[in-house]
C-alpha positions as CSV (number, residue, x, y, z in Angstrom):
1,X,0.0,0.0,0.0
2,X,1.4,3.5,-0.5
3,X,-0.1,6.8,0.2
4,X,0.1,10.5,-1.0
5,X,-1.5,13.6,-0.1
6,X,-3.7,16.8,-0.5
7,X,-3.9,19.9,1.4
8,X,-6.4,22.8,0.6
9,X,-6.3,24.3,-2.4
10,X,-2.8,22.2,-3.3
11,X,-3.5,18.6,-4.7
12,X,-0.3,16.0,-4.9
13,X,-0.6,14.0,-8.2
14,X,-3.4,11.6,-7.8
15,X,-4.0,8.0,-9.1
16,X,-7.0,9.1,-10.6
17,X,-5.1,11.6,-13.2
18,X,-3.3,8.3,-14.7
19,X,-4.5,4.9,-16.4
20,X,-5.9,2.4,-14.0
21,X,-3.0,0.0,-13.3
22,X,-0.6,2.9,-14.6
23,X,3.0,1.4,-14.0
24,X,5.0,4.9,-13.7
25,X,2.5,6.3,-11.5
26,X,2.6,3.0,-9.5
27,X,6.9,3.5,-9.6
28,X,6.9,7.0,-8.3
29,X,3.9,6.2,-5.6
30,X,6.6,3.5,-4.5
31,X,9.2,5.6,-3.3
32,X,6.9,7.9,-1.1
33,X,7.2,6.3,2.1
34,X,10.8,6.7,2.0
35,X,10.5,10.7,1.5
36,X,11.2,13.4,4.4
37,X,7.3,14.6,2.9
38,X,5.5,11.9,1.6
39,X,4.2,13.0,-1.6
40,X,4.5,12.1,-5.4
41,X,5.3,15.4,-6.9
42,X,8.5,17.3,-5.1
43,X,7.8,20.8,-6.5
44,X,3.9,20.6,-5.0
45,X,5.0,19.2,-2.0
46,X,7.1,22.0,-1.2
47,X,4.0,24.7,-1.9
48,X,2.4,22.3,0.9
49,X,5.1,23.0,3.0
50,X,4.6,26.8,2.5
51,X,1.0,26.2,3.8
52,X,1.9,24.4,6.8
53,X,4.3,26.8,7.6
54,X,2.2,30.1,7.3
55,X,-0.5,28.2,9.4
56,X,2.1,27.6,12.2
57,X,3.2,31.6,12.0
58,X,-0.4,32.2,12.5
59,X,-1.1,30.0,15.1
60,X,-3.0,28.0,13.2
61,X,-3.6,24.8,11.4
62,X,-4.9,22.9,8.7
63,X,-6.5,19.7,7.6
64,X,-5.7,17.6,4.2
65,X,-6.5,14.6,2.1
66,X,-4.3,11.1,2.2
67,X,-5.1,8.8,-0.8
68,X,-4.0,5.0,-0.3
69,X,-4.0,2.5,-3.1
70,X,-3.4,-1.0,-2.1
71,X,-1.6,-2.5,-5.2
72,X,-1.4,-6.8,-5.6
73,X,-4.6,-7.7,-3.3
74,X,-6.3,-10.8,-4.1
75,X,-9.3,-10.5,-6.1
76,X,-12.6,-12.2,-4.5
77,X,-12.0,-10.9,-0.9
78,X,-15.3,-9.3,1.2
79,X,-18.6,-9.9,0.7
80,X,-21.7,-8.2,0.4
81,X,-23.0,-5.7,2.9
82,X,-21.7,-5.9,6.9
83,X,-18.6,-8.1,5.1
84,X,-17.9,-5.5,2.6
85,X,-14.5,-4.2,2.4
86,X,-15.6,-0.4,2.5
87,X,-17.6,-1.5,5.3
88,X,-14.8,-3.0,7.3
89,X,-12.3,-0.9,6.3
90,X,-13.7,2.3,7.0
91,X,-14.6,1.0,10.4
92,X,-11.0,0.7,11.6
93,X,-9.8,4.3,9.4
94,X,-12.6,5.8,11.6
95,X,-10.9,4.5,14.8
96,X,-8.1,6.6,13.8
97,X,-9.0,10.0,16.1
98,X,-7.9,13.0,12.9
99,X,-10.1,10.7,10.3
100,X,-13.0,12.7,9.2
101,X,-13.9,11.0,6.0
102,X,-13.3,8.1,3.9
103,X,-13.9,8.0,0.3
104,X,-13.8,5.3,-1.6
105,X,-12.9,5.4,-5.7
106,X,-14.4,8.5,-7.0
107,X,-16.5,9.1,-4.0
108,X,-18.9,11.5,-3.8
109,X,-18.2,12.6,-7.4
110,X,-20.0,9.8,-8.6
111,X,-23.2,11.2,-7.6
112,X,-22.7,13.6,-10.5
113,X,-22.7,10.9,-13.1
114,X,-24.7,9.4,-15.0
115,X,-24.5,5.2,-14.5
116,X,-23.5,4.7,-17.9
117,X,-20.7,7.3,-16.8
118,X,-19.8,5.9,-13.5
119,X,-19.8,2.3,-14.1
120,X,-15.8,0.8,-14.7
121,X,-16.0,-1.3,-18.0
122,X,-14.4,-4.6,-17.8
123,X,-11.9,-5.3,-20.8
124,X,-8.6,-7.4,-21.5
125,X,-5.8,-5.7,-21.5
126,X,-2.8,-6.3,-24.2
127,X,-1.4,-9.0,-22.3
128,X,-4.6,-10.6,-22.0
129,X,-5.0,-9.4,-18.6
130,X,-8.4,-8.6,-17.1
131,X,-8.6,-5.1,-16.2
132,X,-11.1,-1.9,-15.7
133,X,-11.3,0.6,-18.8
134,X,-11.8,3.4,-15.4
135,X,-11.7,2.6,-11.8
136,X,-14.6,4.8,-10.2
137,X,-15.2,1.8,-7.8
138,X,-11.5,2.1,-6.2
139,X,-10.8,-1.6,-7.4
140,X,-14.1,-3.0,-5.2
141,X,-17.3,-4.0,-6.4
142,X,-20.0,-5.0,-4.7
143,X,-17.5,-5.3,-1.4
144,X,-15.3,-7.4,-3.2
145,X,-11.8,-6.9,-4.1
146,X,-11.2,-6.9,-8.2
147,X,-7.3,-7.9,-7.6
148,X,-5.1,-7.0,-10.6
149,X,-7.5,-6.2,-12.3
150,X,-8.1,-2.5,-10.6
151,X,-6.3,-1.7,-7.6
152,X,-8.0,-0.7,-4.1
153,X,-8.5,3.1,-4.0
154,X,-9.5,5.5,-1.2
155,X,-9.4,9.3,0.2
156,X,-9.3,9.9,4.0
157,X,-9.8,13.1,4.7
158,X,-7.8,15.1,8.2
159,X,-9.2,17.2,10.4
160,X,-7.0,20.3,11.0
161,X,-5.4,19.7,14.4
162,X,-7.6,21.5,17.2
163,X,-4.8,22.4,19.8
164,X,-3.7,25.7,18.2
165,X,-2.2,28.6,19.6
166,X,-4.1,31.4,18.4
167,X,-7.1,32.6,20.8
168,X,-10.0,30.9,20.4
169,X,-13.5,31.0,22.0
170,X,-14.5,28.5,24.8
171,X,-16.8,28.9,27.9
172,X,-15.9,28.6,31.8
173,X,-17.9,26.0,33.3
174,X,-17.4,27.0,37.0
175,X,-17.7,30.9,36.3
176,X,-20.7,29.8,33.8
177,X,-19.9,32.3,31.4
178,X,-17.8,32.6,27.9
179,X,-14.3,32.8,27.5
180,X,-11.0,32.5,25.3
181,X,-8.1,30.4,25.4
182,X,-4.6,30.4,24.7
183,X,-3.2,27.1,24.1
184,X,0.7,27.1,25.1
185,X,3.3,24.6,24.8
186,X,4.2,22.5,21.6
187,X,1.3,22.5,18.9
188,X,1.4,20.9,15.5
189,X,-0.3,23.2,12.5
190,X,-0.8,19.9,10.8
191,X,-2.3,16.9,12.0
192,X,0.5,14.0,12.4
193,X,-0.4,11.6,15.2
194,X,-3.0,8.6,16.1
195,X,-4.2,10.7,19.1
196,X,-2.3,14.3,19.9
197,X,0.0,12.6,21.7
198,X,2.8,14.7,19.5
199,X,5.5,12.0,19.6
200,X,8.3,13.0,17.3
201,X,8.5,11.4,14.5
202,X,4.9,10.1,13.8
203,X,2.9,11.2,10.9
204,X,-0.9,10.7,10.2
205,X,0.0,9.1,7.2
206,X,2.0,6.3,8.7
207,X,-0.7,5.6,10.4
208,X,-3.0,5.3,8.6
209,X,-0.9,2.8,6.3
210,X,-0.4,0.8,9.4
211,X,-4.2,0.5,10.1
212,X,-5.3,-0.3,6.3
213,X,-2.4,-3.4,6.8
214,X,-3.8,-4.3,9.9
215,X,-7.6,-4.6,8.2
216,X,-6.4,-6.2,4.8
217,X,-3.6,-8.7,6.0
218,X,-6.3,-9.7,8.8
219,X,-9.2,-9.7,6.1
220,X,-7.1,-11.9,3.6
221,X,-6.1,-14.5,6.7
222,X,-9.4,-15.0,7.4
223,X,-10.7,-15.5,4.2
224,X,-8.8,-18.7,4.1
225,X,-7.5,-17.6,-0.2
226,X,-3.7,-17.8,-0.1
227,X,-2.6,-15.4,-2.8
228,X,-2.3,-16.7,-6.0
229,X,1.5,-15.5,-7.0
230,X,2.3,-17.4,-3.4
231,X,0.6,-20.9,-5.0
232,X,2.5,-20.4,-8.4
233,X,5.5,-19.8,-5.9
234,X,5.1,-22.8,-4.2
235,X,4.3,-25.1,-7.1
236,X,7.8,-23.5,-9.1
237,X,9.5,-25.1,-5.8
238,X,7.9,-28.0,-6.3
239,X,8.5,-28.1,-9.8
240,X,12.2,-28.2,-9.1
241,X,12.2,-30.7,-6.5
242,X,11.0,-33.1,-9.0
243,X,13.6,-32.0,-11.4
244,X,16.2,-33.1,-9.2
245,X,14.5,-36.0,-8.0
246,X,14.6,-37.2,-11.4
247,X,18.1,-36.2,-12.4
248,X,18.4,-38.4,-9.8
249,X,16.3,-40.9,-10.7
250,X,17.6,-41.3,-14.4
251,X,21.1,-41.3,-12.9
252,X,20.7,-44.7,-10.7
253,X,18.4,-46.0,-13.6
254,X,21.2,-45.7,-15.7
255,X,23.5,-47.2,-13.1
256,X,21.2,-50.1,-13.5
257,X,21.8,-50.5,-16.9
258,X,24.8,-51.3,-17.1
259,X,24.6,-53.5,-14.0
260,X,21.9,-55.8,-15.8
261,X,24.1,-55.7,-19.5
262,X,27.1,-56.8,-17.4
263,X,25.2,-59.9,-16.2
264,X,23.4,-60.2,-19.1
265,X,19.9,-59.6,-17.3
266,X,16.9,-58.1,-19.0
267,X,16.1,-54.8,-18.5
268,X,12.4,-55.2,-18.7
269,X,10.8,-57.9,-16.1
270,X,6.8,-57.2,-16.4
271,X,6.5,-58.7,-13.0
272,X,9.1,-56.6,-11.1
273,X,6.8,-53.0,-12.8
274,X,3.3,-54.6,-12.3
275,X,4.4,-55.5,-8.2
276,X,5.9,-51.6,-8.6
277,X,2.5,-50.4,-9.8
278,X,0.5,-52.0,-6.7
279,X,3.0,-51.0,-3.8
280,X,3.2,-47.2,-4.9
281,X,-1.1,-47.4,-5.5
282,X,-1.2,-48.7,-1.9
283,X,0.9,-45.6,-0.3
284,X,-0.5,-42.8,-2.8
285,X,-2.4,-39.8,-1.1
286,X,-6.1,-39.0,-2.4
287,X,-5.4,-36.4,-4.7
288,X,-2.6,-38.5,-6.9
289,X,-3.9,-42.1,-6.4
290,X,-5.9,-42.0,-9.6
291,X,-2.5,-40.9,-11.5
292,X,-0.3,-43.1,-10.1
293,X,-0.5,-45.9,-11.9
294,X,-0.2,-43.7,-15.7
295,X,2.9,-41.3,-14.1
296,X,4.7,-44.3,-13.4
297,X,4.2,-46.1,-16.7
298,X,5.3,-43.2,-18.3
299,X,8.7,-43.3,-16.1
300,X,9.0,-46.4,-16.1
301,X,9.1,-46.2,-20.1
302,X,11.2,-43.5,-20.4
303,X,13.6,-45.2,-17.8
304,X,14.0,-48.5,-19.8
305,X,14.8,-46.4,-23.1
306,X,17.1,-44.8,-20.6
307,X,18.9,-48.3,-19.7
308,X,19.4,-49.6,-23.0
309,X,20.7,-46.5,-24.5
310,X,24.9,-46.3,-23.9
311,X,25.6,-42.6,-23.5
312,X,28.1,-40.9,-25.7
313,X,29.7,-37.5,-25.3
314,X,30.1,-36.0,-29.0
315,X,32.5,-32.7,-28.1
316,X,31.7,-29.9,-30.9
317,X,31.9,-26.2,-31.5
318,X,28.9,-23.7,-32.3
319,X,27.5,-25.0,-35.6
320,X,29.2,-28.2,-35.8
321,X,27.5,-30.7,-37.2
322,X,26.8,-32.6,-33.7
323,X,24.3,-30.0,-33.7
324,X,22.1,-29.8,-36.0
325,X,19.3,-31.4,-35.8
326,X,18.7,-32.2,-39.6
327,X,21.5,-34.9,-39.2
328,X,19.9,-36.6,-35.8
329,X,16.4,-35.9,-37.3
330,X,18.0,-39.0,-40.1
331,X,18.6,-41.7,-36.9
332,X,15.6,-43.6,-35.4
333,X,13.2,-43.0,-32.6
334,X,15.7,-45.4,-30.2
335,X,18.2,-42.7,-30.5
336,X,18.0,-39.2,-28.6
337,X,20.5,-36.7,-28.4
338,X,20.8,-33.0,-27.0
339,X,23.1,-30.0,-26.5
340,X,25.1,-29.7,-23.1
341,X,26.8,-26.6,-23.2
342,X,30.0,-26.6,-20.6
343,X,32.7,-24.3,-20.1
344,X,36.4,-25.5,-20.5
345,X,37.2,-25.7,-17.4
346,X,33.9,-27.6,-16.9
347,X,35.4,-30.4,-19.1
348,X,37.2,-32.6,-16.9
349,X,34.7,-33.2,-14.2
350,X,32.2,-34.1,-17.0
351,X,34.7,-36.7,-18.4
352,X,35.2,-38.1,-14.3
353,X,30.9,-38.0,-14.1
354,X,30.2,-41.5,-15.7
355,X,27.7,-40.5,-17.2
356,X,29.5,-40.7,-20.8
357,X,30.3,-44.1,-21.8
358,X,32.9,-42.3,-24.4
359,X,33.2,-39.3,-26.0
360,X,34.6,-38.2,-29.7
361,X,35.6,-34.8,-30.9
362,X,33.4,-33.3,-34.2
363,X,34.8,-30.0,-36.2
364,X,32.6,-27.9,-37.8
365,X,31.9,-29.3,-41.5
366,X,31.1,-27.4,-44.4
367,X,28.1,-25.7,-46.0
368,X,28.8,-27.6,-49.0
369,X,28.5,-30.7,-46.9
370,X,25.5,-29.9,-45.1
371,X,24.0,-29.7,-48.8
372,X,24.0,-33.1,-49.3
373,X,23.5,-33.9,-46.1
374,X,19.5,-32.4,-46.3
């Protein structure tokens, strides 16, 4: 989530004047956080500073604006009416003391549209991507989030910090009659803590980031949707476990190999695969059972090609003939072959691997050759 801001009569650059998942916008917005004043656009904060500044000469104060958009939420999360996500969320903004106002998307501006003006169009993007031709809705509809298709939009607006110095009107209870005051001591012309409590260092708008993570963080944990980018991240793992479980695999089936030529044993033995089948059947979960069975007869096949093929290391240059592909397309479906691309140094523990039966050295040959050879 990042945030940026609006004081009266100065407005920071908004979401709202760019493209709905607008990636320079969404670059610039990223770096606010880490800014002295956390806006987009230097040269307007620096007129906001001007503002502040006069109102603390004068005693005074003033309110402002902070716009969030939460960038990468989940879509699908809320629900309708008391599970919304305006409902929830502005519930926990409100519990923050300065909050006056929360707006979501285009707010109260909507109510000057038409519906046919209002409503965000749903479109693909060039990617293929779903997304919103507008985002009046603030990325939720219906009190669900939209995910990447729109991200989640919305004003809070500040109250100007009451503790001012300049005089202001007030009544005496005991005396039971109307008075001024003069507030002395440390007073802020701009409001920047959870409560008044005027710790250095605090600013509303930290805050208020800190309360949005609070509601969406506990809104997506209890909506029981892990985040899909996670899943894909967890099933890449995966993914390359199995890869090396079955570099590993081929390795030892290839070790078998040449342990059954040596003894003159048969590399296929219908019997030993069958008896294989029914023992990994028997310790399969629920989800793979009903694969087992056709996973492992794929393996299995590859693995006996895999035993009765000797491996040989053919060393060549780029665009040697070892390489192209219309000279192995000319062998049979028995033989396999592919590129292994290894540094010089590389070369010797390759040699030591035993994974290479032998190896032979191939120059490039002619175009002339290659001719004849298609």
């Amino acid at each position: 989530m990042r945030t940026s801001r609006k004081l009266p009569g100065i407005c920071d650059d908004s979401y709202f004047d760019h493209g709905v998942n607008d990636e320079g916008f969404r670059n610039r917005l990223s770096v606010v956080e880490n800014k002295d004043f956390p806006v987009v656009d230097d040269a307007r904060g620096e007129l906001m500073k001007e503002k502040i500044e006069q109102a603390r000469l004068e005693g005074d104060s003033v309110g402002g604006v902070i716009e969030c958009v939460i960038y990468g939420y989940p879509e699908g999360i809320g629900g309708p009416i008391f599970d919304g996500i305006e409902a929830k969320l502005a519930q926990i903004l409100y519990a923050i003391p300065a909050v006056k106002g929360v707006e979501f998307g285009n707010g109260f501006e909507g109510s000057d549209l038409k519906g046919s003006e209002n409503n965000d169009a749903f479109a693909f993007d060039e990617d293929g991507n779903l997304t919103l031709k507008t985002n009046h809705s603030g990325g939720i509809q219906g009190g669900i989030s939209l995910g990447n298709a729109a991200p989640i939009v919305f004003d809070c607006a500040l109250k100007p910090t009451p503790s001012i110095s300049k005089t202001q009107e007030t009544v005496d209870l005991e005396a039971h009659k109307n008075t001024t005051i003069n507030i002395e001591g440390q007073t802020r012309p701009l409001c920047r803590t959870p409560c008044g409590s005027g710790r250095r260092g605090c600013r509303s708008h930290r805050t208020l980031r800190s309360f949005t993570c609070i509601y969406v963080t506990e809104e997506k944990a209890m909506s029981g949707r892990p985040d899909l980018n996670e899943l894909r991240g967890k099933l890449d793992e995966i993914d390359n476990s199995i890869l090396d479980l079955l570099e590993e695999r081929m390795a030892t089936c290839r070790e078998i190999g040449n342990v059954k030529r040596e003894n003159g044993m048969d590399v296929y033995v219908p019997a030993r695969e069958e008896e294989k089948f029914k023992a990994l059947e028997e310790i399969a979960g629920f989800e793979s059972r009903p694969y087992v069975r056709d996973l492992f007869k794929t393996l299995m096949d590859i693995s006996k090609v895999h035993q009765n093929k000797p491996a040989f290391g053919v060393l060549g240059r780029t665009l040697a003939h070892t390489y192209s592909p219309e000279i192995h397309s000319l062998f049979d479906s028995s033989y396999s072959y592919s590129v292994i691309e290894r540094e010089p140094e590389e070369l010797e523990t390759l040699f030591k691997s035993g994974v290479f039966q032998g190896f032979q050295r191939h120059d490039p040959i002619q175009e002339k050759r290659m001719r004849h050879v298609r």
